[in-house]
C-alpha positions, 0 to 999 in steps of 0.5 A: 421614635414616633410610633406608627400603625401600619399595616404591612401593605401600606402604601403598596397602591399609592407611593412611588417607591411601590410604583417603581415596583409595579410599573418596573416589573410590569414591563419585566413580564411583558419582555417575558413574553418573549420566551413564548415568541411573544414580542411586545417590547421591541417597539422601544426606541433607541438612539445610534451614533450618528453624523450628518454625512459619511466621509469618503470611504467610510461605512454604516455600522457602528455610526450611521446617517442622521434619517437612521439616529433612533431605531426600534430595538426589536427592529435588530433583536427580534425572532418574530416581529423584526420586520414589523418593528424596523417598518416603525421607522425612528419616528414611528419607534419613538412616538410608540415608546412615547404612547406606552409610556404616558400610559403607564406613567399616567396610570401610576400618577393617578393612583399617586393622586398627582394631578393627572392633568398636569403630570401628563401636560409635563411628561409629554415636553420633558419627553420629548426634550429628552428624546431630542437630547438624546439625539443631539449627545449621540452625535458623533462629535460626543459620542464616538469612541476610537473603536466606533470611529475603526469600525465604520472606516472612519479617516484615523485623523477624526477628533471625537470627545469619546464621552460614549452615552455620557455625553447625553446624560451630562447634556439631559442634565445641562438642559434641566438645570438651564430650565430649573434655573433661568426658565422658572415659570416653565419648571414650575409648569414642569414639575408635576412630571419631573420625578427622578426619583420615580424614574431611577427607581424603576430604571433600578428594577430594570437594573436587575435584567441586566445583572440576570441577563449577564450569564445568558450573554456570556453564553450566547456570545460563546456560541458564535464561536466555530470549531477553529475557536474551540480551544479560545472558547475553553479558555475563555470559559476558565477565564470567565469563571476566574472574573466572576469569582474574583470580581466576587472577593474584590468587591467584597473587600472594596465595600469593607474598605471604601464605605467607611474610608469615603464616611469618615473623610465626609464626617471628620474632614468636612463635618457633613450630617451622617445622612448625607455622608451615608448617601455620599459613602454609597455614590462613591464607593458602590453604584453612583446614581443607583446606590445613592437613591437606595441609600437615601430611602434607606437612611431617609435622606433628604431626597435633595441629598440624593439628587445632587449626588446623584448629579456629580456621580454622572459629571465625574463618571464623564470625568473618569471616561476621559482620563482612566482608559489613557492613563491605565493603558500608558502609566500603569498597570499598562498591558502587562496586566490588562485585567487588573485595569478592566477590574480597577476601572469597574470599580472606580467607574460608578455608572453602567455606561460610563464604566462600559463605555469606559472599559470598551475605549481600554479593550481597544487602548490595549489591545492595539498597543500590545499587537503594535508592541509585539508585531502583532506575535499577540492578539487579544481577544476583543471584549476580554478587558470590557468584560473584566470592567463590567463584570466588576461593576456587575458585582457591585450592583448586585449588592445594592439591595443588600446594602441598602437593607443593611443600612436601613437595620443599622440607621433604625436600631443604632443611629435614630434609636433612643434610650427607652425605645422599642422598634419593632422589625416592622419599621426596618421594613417600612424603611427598606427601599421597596424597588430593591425588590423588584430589582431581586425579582427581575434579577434571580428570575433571569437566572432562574430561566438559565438554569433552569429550561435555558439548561445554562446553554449546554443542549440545542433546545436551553440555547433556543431558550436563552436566544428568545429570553435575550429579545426581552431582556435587552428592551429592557435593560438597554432601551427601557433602562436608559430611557428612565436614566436620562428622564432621571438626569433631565428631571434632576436638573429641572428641579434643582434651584442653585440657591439652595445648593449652598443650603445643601453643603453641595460645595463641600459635597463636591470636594469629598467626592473629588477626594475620595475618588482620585486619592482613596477610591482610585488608588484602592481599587488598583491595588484591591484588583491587582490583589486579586486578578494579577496574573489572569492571561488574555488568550492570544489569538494570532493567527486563530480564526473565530467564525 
């Protein structure tokens, strides 16, 4: 192994990884501000489910007109500026969001000595194109769940694919690998801009909020619950303790199962290079896109390696949207087990969107047949069996960092070690993917604010405070965070060159993870979430009314 002088904070101004970092927690702290009734991240635009015209009888909620397809998010969220940012208007919250964000970026291409020129000539078309990507994945037609369709009174004979938000990563994708492929002088002209890995590095430190924010949601959603919903409240708070601890155990004994299962079929069945299966052993069996690119800087992957798994964990993702909920709520373990399937879900599923989405269609899958079967003697609470999926997979990001960290010992001291060696610590540490940091930071920060002033929701004054944390924390784990995943997906395809897929072995790489996931990980997983949550009961609340 090549010895290198480094100092510590090499690269800390200059490499993207550092960048993810700074620009990640950069936007972190101005959502801080929101504790001080400070906003200054609700301009963020953010796409609705839309059609072009209501049918007879239907209403705006959860789908709405065309004119009304992206608003500001603190238009609906904020405590203090809410009727300045909904006077934004959708084109007014995405040209706001387009002004911060070419500023930041500019500022980290400059300092990454890209050509600033360039960088900024191609932002600005990638974009747009991704904001009118975004729009068109949201129509109704790709986007709308049962549930959505439900709750704007939409006619029951409506047809939707229900892909939810997986419908505009898969089209982002789609339209880049169009350009990367059949409009090459135009990717040419693009690529200065298009860095997915830049972009999903920071969407990981974004990541963080959302696992911090998790506990301050629980709390707040609890809080609407009146004096009718006490005894439902009390329940659901053993409940949630239940989840989180069991999701703890069962992701524990999954990784231990399902990253050395999905290693070994990619190296003894298909012959792929170590790296490559590292990379493929993480997408498959931990966080997707996420893990993938951790893994990669971990490992030093090739960064092609990580893009085009990072390409197939969204496409099967879409896949598993499609099939799972049906098939959980109908074949097995059905409604007599209704948490084994959220849980089961949460680790088969290896996007944050697909799995919500994913767990959101099996709430309402089951909760409708269990009411229907029962006469309506049983109704579950909604949201109990989404919550079972994303606190799973909530677990199973948390140990993305870790992870990676482990990785990166294991490949320094025992794959790329040889005989006469010495490897200093420090390498481990040049090695080790630097946005994990930012992803702990904006992560144990948020908790730190639960239990500390938010006084985990217990007293009138902690309550006020986790209200105004959640302003910030959902500008940037909702809004910030998929913007940067669908630049990742539209970045991705623009420079991927199909010729060189076959260089890469992408044809076996997507047998492995066709096999890996619907013969191992699938099956696995239901029986790792039976092990552990068979026997949870969904309180029943017929005939209890919840303020």
């Amino acid at each position: 192994m090549a010895k290198t002088q480094r100092s510590w904070y090499s690269g800390m101004a200059t490499t993207e990884d550092w960048w993810s970092v700074w620009m990640g927690l950069a936007f972190f702290v101005l959502g801080l501000l929101t504790l001080s009734g400070i906003d200054l991240v609700g301009w963020v635009s953010y796409p609705k489910i839309w059609v072009a015209s209501l049918p007879d009888g239907a209403i705006v909620k959860k789908i709405v007109t065309m004119d009304k397809a992206f608003y500001a998010l603190g238009g609906k969220y904020s405590l203090t500026s809410k009727a300045f940012y909904k006077a934004l208007g959708p084109i007014g919250s995405i040209l706001v969001t387009y002004v911060v964000f070419t500023i930041a970026t500019s500022i980290g291409a400059y300092f990454q000595k890209w050509n600033v020129k360039r960088f900024l000539a191609g932002w600005t078309i990638i974009f747009f194109l991704t904001y009118l990507v975004w729009f068109i994945g949201h129509n109704a037609f790709f986007a709308a769940s049962a549930v959505d369709l439900k709750k704007s009174h939409f006619p029951v004979d409506t047809f939707t694919l229900s892909l939810g938000g997986g419908a505009s990563f898969i089209l982002a994708l789609i339209v880049g690998l169009v350009i990367g492929n059949f409009f090459k002088p135009l990717a040419r002209y693009l690529s200065e801009a298009a860095k997915p890995e830049w972009y999903i590095k920071t969407a990981i430190v974004f990541l963080g909020v959302k696992v911090g924010y998790l506990p301050i949601k629980a709390v707040l959603t609890g809080a609407k619950l009146g004096a009718h919903g006490a005894e439902i409240g009390q329940q659901m708070a053993h409940l949630t303790f239940e989840l989180f601890t069991a999701g703890a155990a069962a992701t524990i004994v999954a990784y231990l199962i399902f990253w050395p299962g999905v290693y070994t079929i990619s190296r003894l069945i298909f012959k792929l290079p170590r790296k490559t299966a590292a990379v493929l052993g993480s997408a498959i069996s931990i966080c997707g896109v996420s893990a993938a690119v951790a893994t990669g800087g971990a490992v030093r992957a090739r960064p092609v390696v990580s893009i085009m798994v990072s390409a197939l964990v969204v496409v099967y993702a879409v896949i598993e949207l499609v099939v799972l909920p049906g098939f959980f709520t109908h074949v097995w373990p059905g409604t007599s087990d209704p948490i084994v399937a959220g849980s089961a879900m949460g680790m088969a599923v290896k996007t944050d969107g697909a799995d919500a989405a994913a767990g959101e269609l099996l709430d309402e899958f089951m909760r409708a047949k269990v009411e229907k079967d029962t006469d309506g003697k049983v109704v579950w609470m909604p949201g109990v069996i989404t919550t079972s999926a994303v606190m799973t997979k909530i677990w199973i990001d948390m140990f993305i960092g870790l992870w990676a960290f482990i990785l990166a010992l294991f490949w320094v001291y025992k794959i790329e070690k040889h005989e006469g060696d010495r490897v200093p610590l420090s390498e481990v540490w040049f090695r080790f993917p630097k946005f994990v940091l930012g992803y702990f930071a904006a992560w144990w920060i948020y908790l730190a604010i639960f239990f500390g002033p938010g006084q985990s929701g217990t007293t009138p004054d902690g309550l006020a405070i986790l209200k105004n944390a959640k302003v910030g924390a959902v500008a940037v784990e909702k809004g910030m965070r998929k913007l940067f995943f669908m630049l990742t997906f539209m970045s991705l395809g623009i420079i991927t060159d199909f010729r060189k897929l076959a260089e890469a072995q992408f044809g076996k790489m997507v047998w492995v993870y066709f096999i890996s996931l619907f013969l191992f990980i699938i099956p696995v997983a239901i029986i790792i979430a039976y092990l552990f949550h068979h026997g949870m009961q969904i309180p029943n609340m017929a005939g209890v009314v919840i303020n």
